[in-house]
DONU-417365 format. One record per residue (C-alpha): residue number from 0; residue in three letters; x, y, z. Coordinates in pm, whole numbers, plus 50000, padded with zeros to 5 digits. Layout:
REM residues N
@n: NUM res: ALA xx: X yy: Y zz: Z
...
REM end
This chain:
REM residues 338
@n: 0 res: UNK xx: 50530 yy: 47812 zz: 50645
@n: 1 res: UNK xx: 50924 yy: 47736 zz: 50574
@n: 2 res: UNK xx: 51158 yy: 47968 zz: 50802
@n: 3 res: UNK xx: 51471 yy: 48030 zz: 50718
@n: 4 res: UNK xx: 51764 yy: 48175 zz: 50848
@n: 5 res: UNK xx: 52009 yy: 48524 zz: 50649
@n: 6 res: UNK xx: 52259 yy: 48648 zz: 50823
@n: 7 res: UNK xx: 52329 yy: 49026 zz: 50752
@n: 8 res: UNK xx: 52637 yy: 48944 zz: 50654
@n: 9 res: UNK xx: 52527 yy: 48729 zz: 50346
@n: 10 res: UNK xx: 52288 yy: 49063 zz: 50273
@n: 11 res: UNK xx: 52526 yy: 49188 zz: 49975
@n: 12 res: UNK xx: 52477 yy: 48859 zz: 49789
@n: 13 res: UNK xx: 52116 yy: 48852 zz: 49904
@n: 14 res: UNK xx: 52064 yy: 49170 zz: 49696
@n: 15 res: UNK xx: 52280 yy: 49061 zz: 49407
@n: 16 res: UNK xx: 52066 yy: 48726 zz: 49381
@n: 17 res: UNK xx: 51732 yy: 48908 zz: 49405
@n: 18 res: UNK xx: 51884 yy: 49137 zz: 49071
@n: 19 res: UNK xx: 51861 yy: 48842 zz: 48861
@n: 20 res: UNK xx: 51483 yy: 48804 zz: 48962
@n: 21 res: UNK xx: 51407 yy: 49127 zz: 48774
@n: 22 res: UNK xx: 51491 yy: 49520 zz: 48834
@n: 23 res: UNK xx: 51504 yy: 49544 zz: 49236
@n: 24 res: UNK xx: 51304 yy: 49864 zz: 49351
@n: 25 res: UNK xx: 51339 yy: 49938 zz: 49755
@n: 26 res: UNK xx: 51285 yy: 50239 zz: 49954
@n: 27 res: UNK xx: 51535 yy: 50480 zz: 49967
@n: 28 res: UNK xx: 51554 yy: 50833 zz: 50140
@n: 29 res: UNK xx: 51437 yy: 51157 zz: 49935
@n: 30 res: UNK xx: 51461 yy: 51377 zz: 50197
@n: 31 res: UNK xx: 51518 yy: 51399 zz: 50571
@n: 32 res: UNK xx: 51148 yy: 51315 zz: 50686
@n: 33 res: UNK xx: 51064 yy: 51104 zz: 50340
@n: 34 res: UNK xx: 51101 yy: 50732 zz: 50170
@n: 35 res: UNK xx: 51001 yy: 50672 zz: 49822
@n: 36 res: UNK xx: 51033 yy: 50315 zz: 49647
@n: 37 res: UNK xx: 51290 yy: 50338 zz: 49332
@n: 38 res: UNK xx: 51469 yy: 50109 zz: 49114
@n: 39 res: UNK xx: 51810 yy: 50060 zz: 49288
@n: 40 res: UNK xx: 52166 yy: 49918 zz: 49173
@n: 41 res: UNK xx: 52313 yy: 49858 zz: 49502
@n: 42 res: UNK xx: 52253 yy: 49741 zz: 49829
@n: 43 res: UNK xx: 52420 yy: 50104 zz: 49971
@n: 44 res: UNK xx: 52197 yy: 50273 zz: 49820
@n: 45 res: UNK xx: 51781 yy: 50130 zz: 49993
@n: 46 res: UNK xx: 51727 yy: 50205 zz: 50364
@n: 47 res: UNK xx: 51579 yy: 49927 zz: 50520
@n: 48 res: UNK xx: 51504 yy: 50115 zz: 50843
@n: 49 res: UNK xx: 51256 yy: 50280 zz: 50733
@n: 50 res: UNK xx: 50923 yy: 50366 zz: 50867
@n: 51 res: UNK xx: 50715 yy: 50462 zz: 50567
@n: 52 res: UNK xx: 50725 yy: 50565 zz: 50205
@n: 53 res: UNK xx: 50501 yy: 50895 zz: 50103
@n: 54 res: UNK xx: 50365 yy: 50689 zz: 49802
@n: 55 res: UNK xx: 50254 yy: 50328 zz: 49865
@n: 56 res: UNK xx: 50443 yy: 50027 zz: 49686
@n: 57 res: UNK xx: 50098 yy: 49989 zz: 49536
@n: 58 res: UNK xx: 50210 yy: 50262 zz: 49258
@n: 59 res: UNK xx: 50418 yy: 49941 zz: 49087
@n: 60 res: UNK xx: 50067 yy: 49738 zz: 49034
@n: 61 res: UNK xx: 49812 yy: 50014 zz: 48970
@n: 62 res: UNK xx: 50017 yy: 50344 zz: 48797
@n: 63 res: UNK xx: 49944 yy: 50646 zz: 48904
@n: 64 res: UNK xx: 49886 yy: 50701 zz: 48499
@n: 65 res: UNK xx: 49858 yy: 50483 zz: 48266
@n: 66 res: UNK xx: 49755 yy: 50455 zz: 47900
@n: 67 res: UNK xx: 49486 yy: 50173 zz: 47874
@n: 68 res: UNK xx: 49431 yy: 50175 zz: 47477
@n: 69 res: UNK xx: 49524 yy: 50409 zz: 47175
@n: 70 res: UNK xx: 49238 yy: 50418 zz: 46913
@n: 71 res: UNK xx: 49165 yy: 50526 zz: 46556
@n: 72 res: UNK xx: 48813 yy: 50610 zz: 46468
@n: 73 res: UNK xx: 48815 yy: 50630 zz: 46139
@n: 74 res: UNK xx: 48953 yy: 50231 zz: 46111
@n: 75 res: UNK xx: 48762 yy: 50170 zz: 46413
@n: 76 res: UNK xx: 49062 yy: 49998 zz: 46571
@n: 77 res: UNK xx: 49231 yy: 50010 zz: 46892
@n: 78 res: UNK xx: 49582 yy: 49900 zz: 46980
@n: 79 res: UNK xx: 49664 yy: 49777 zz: 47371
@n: 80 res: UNK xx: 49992 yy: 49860 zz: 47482
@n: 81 res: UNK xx: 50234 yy: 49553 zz: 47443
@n: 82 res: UNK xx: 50229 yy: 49280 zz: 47703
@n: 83 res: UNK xx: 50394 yy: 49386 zz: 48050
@n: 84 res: UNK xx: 50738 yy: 49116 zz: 48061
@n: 85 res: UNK xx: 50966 yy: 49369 zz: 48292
@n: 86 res: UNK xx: 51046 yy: 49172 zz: 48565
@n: 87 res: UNK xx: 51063 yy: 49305 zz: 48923
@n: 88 res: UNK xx: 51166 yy: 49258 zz: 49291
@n: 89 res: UNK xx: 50959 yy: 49510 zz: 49552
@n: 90 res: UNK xx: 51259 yy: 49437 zz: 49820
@n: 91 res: UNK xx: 51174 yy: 49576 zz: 50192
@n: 92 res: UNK xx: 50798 yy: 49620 zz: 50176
@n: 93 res: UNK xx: 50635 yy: 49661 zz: 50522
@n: 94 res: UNK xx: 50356 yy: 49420 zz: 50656
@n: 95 res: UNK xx: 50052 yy: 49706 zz: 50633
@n: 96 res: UNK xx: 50179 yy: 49760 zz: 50249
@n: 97 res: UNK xx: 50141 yy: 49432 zz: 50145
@n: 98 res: UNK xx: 49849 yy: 49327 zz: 50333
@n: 99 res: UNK xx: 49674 yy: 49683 zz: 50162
@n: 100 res: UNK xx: 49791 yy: 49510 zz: 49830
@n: 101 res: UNK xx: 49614 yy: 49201 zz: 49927
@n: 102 res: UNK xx: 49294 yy: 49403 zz: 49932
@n: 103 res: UNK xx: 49387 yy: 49540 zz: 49576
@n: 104 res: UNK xx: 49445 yy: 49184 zz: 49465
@n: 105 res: UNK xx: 49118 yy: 49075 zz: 49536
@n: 106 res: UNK xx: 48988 yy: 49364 zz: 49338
@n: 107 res: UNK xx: 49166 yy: 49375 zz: 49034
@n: 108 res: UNK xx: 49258 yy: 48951 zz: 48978
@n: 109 res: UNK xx: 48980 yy: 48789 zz: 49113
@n: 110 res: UNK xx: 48610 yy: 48880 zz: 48980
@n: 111 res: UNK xx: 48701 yy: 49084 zz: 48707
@n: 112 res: UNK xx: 49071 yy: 49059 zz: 48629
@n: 113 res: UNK xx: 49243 yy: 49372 zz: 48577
@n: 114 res: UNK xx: 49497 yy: 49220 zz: 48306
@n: 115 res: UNK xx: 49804 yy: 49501 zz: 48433
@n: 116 res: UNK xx: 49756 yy: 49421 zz: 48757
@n: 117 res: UNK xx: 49762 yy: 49041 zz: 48673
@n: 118 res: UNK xx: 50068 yy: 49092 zz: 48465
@n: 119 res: UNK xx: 50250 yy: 49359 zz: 48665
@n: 120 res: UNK xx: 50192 yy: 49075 zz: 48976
@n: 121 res: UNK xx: 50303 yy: 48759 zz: 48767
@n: 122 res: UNK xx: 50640 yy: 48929 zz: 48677
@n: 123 res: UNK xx: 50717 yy: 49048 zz: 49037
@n: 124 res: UNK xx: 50889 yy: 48914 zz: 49374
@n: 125 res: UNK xx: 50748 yy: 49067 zz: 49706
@n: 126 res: UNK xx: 50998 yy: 49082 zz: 49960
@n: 127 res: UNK xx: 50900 yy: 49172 zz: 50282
@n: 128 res: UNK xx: 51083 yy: 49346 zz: 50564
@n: 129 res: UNK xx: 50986 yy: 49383 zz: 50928
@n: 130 res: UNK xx: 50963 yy: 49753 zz: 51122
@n: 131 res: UNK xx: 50973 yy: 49961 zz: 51447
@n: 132 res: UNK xx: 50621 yy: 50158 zz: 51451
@n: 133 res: UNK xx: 50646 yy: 50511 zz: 51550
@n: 134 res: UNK xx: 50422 yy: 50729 zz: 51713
@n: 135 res: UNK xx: 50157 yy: 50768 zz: 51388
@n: 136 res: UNK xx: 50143 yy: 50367 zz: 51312
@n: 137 res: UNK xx: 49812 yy: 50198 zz: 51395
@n: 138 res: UNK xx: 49856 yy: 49918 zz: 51208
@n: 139 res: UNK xx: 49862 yy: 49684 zz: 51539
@n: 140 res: UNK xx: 49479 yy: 49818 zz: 51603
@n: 141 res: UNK xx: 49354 yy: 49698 zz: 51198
@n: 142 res: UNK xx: 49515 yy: 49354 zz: 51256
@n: 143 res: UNK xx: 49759 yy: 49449 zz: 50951
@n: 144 res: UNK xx: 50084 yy: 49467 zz: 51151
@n: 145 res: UNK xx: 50170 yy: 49062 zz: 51031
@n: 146 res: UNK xx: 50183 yy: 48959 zz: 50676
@n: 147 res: UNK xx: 50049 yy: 48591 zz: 50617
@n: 148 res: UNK xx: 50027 yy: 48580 zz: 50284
@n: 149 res: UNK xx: 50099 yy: 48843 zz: 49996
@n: 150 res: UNK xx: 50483 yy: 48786 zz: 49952
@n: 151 res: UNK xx: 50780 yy: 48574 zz: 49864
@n: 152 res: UNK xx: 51004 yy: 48628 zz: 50129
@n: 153 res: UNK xx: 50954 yy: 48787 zz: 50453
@n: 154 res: UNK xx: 51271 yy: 48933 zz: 50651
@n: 155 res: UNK xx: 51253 yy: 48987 zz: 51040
@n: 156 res: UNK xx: 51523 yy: 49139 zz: 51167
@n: 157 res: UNK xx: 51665 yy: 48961 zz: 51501
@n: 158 res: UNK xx: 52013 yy: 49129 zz: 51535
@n: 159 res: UNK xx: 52258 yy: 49032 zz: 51315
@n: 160 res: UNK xx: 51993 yy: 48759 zz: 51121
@n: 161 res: UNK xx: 51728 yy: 48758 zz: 50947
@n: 162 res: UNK xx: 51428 yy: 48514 zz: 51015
@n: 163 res: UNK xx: 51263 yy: 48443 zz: 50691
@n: 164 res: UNK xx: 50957 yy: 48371 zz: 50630
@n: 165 res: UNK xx: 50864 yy: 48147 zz: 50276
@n: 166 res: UNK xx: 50504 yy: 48306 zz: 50143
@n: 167 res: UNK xx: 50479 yy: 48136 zz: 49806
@n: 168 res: UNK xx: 50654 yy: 47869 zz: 49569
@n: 169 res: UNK xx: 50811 yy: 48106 zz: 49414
@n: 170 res: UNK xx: 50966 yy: 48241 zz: 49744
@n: 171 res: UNK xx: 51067 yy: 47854 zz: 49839
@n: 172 res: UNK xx: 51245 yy: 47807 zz: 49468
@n: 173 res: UNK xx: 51450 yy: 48129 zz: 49596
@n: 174 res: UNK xx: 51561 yy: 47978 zz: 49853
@n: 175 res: UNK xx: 51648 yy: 47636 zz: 49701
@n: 176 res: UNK xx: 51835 yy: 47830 zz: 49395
@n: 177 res: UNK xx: 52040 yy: 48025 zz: 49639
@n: 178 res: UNK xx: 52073 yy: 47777 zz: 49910
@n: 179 res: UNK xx: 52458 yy: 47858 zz: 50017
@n: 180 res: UNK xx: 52297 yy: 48239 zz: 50174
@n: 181 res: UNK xx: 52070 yy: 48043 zz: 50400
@n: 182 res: UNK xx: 52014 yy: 47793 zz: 50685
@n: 183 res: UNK xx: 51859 yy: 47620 zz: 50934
@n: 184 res: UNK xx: 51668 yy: 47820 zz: 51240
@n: 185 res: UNK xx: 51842 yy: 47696 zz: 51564
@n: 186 res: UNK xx: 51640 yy: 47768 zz: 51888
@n: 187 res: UNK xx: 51824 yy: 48070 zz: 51965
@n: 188 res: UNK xx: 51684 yy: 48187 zz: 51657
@n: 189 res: UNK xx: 51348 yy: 48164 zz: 51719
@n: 190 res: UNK xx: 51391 yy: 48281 zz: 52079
@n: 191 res: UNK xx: 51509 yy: 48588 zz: 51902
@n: 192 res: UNK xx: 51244 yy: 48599 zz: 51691
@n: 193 res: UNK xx: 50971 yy: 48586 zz: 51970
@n: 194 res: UNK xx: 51158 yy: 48897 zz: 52172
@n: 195 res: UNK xx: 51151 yy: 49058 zz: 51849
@n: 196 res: UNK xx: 50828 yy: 49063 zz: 51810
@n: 197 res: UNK xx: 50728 yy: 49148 zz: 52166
@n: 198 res: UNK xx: 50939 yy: 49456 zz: 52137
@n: 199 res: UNK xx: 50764 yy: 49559 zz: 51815
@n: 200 res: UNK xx: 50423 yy: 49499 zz: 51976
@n: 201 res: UNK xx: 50496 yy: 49726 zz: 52290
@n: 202 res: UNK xx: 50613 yy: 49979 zz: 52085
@n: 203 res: UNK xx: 50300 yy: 50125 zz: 51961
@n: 204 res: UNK xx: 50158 yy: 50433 zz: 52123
@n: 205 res: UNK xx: 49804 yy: 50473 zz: 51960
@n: 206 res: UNK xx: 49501 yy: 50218 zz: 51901
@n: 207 res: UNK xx: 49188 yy: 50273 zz: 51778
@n: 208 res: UNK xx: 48947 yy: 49999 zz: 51878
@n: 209 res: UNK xx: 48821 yy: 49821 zz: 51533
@n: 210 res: UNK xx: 48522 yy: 49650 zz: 51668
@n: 211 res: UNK xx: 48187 yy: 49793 zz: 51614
@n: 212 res: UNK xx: 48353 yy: 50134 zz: 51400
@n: 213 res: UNK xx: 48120 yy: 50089 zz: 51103
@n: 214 res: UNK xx: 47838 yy: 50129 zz: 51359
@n: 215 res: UNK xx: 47967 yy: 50387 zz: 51516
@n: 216 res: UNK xx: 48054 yy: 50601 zz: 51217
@n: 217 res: UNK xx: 47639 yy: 50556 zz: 51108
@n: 218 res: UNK xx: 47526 yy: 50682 zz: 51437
@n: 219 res: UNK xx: 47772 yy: 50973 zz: 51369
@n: 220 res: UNK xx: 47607 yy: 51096 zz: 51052
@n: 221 res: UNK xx: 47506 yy: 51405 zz: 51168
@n: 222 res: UNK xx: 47792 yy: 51518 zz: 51421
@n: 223 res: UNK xx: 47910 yy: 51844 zz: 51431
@n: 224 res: UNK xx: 48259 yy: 51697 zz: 51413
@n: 225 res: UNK xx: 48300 yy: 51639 zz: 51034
@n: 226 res: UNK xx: 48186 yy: 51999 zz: 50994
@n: 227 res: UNK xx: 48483 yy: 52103 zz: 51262
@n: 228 res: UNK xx: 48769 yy: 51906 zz: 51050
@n: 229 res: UNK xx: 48582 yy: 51987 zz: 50745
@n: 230 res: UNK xx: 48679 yy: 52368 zz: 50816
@n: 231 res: UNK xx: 49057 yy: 52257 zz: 50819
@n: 232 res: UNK xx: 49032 yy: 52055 zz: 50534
@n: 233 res: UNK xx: 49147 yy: 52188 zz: 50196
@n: 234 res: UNK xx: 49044 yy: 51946 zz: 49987
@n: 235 res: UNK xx: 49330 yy: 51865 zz: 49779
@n: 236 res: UNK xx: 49295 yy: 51472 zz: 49777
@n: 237 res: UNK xx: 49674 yy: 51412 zz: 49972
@n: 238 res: UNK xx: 49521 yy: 51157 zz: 50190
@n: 239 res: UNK xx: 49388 yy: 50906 zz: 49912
@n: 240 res: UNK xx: 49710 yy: 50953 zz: 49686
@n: 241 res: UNK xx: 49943 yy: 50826 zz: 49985
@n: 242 res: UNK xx: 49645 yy: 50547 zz: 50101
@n: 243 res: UNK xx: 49767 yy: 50183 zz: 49985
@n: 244 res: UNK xx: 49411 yy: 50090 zz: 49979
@n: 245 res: UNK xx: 49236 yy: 50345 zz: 49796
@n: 246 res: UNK xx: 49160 yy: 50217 zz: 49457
@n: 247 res: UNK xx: 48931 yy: 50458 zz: 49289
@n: 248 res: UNK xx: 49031 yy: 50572 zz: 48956
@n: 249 res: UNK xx: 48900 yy: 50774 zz: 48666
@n: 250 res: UNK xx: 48923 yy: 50699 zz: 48266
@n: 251 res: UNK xx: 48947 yy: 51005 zz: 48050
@n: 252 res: UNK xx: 48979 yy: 50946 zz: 47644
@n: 253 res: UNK xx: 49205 yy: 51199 zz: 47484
@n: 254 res: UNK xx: 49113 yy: 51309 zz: 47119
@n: 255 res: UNK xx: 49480 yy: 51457 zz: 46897
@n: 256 res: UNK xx: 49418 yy: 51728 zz: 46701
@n: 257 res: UNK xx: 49318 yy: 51581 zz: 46350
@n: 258 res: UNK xx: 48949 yy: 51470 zz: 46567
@n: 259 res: UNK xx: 49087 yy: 51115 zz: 46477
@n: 260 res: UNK xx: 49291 yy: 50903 zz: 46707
@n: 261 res: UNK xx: 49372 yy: 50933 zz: 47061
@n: 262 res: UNK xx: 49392 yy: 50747 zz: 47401
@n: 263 res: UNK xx: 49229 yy: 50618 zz: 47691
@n: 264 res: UNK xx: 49421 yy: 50692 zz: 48003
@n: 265 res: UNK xx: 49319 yy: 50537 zz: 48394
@n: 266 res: UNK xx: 49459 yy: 50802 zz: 48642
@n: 267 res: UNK xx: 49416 yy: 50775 zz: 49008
@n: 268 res: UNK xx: 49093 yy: 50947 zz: 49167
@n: 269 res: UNK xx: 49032 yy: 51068 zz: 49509
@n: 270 res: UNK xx: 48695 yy: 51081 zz: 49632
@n: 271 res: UNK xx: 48811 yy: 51443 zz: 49838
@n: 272 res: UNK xx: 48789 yy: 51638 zz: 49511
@n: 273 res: UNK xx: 48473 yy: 51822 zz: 49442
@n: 274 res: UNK xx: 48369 yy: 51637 zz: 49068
@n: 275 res: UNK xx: 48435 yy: 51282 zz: 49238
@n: 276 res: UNK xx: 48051 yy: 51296 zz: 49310
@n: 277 res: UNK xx: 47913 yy: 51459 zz: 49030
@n: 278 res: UNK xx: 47752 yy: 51261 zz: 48780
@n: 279 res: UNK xx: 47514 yy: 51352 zz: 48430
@n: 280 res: UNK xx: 47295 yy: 51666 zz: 48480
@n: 281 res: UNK xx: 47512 yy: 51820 zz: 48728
@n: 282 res: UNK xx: 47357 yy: 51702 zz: 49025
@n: 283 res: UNK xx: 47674 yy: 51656 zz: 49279
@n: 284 res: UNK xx: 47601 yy: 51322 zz: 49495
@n: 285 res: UNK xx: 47854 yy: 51530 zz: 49750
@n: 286 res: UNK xx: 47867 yy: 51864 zz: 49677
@n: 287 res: UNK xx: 48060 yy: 52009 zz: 50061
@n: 288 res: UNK xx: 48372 yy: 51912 zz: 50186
@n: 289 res: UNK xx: 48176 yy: 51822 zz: 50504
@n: 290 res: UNK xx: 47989 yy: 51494 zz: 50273
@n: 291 res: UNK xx: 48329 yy: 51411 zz: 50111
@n: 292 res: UNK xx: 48548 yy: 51376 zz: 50417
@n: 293 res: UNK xx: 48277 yy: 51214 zz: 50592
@n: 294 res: UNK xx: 48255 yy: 51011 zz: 50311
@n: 295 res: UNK xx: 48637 yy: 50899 zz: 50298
@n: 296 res: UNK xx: 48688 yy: 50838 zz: 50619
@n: 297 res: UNK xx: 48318 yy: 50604 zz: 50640
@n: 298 res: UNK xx: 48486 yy: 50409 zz: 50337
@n: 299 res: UNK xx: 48850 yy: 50390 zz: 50520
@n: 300 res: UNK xx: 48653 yy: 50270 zz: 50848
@n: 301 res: UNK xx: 48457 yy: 49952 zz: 50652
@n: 302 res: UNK xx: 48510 yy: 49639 zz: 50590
@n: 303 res: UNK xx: 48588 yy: 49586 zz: 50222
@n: 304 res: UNK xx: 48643 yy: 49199 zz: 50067
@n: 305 res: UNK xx: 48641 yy: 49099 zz: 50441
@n: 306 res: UNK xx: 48910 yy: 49324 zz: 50546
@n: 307 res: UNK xx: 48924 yy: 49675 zz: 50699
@n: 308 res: UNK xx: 49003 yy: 49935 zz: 50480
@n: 309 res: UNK xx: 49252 yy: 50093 zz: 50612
@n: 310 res: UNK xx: 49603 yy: 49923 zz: 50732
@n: 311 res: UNK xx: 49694 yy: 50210 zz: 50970
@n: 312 res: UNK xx: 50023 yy: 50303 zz: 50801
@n: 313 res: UNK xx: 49962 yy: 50701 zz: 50922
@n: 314 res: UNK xx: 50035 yy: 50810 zz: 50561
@n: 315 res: UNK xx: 49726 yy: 50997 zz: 50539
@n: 316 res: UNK xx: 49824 yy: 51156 zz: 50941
@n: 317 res: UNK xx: 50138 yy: 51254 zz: 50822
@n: 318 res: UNK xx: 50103 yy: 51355 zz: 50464
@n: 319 res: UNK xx: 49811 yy: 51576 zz: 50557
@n: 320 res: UNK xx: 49880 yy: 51905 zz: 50453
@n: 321 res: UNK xx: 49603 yy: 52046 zz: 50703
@n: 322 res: UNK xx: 49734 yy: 51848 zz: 50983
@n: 323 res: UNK xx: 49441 yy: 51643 zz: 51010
@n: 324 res: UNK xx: 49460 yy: 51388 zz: 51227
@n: 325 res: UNK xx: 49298 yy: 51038 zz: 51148
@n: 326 res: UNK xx: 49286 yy: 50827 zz: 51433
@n: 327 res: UNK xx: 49158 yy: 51122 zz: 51632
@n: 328 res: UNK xx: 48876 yy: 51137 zz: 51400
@n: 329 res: UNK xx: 48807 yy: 50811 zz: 51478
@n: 330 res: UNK xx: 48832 yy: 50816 zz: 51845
@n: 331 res: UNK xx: 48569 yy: 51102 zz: 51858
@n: 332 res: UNK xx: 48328 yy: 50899 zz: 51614
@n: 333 res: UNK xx: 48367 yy: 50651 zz: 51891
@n: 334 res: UNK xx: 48320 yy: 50829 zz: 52219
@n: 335 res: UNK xx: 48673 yy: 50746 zz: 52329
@n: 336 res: UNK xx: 48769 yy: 51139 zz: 52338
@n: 337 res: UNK xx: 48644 yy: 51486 zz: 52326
REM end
């Protein structure tokens, strides 16, 4: 791992060198309590100080829609859209976001490649930024609060420097092309670094203890509590839109009107709507709101590709439109509260 040192001051030409990487996109205010990631021109206009976007960076990998083939019957031909060559820089992601796109990573590039997720990741620069939890972030309790891997650059704020981290060869050839905005750690530096990151560790306020959960949430099958927050919920899928590691999606082929040509289109899914579960014949594999919530949050509480399946970002706590509240859930599958 390469450190590095930016001072805030060399920030403005930070940003200008990252535009010539591709079309930056950081996280900018939409409204007093929300973040979304955009395409940006200037450094004035992201807000690095954020604590979460409502949609995960993961939109820029796997689109919320997306057209996968058009096709014409009649020839029997079908035409992929043309090769993905926009360039990008995802500048200020958070350590839970890009450890949740780690997950995706392993499922859309490694067994069967996905190949708009392979290109969408070959034409991009990760940058990642460092953040004070606040009293919804969990991500210290899923082991998701550090990025090792996932990124080119990794910014840790330590006053008036960043610390940065080098993830990749690509990251380390940013640094070597743009040499004159960085420098050497000195002690003080990583001192710095070290209080840093003991403040940001004290400064959660929730845990939910990982170890075991799966377990737990089996022996909870048949709890009256999913039937309690079952009542509140209204089944509108909010909490897997906003979840950086839900990765369900549906494919729908749309016919035009001369019964000809049309499209396949891949849309995101959430497994909280009522015809997630229902399959040929009708018969609904979870038919209540009860099965599916119990359902989502079983899935978010696994261990997927080695790796829990949820990176406690609170998106799905705060974004919940029913005020449902997930690591309570959790602590009541576990005993921990009433």
């Amino acid at each position: 791992m390469l450190i590095n040192i930016l001072e805030k001051e060399n920030l403005v030409e930070f940003f200008e060198a990252m535009q010539s990487y591709g079309e930056v996109v950081a996280p900018v205010r939409a409204t007093d309590n929300a973040h979304r990631f955009q395409p940006v021109k200037g450094i004035d206009e992201l807000d690095l100080d954020y604590t979460r976007t409502m949609i995960p960076p993961k939109k820029y990998f796997i689109q919320p829609k997306e057209t996968l083939f058009t096709f014409n019957k009649e020839k029997e031909k079908y035409l992929e859209p043309p090769s993905i060559d926009k360039s990008m820089v995802l500048l200020g992601v958070h350590a839970c976001d890009i450890n949740a796109m780690n997950l995706l990573a392993r499922v859309f590039m490694e067994e069967l490649p996905d190949k708009y997720y392979l290109e969408r990741r070959k034409n991009s620069v990760i940058v990642g930024v460092s953040c004070t939890p606040d009293e919804k972030c969990f991500c210290k309790s899923t082991g998701t609060d550090y990025a090792q891997e996932g990124f080119e650059l990794f910014l840790h704020d330590i006053g008036d420097k960043y610390l940065v981290r080098v993830g990749s060869l690509k990251g380390h050839n940013i640094v070597k092309d743009h040499s004159e905005l960085f420098a050497a750690p000195e002690k003080g530096d990583l001192d710095a670094f070290k209080e840093a990151e003991k403040t940001r560790l004290s400064s959660f306020t929730i845990e939910i203890e990982m170890s075991g959960l799966q377990d737990h949430l089996d022996m909870s099958y048949d709890d009256p509590l999913w039937a309690e927050y079952a009542e509140k919920c209204l089944g509108c899928g909010s909490c897997n839109l906003v979840c950086p590691r839900c990765r369900c999606y549906d494919v729908q082929d749309y016919i035009n009107l001369d019964m000809n040509t049309g499209e396949r289109v891949r849309m995101w899914y959430s497994c909280m709507l009522k015809d997630h579960g229902l399959v040929a014949g009708g018969h609904n594999f979870r038919p209540t709101s009860m099965e599916r919530l119990r359902n989502r949050i079983n899935c978010k509480g696994s261990l997927r590709e080695e790796m829990p399946n949820c990176v406690g970002c609170g998106r799905c706590t705060v974004f919940c439109p029913a005020d449902i509240d997930f690591v309570e859930i959790l602590q009541k599958v576990r005993g921990d509260i009433k």
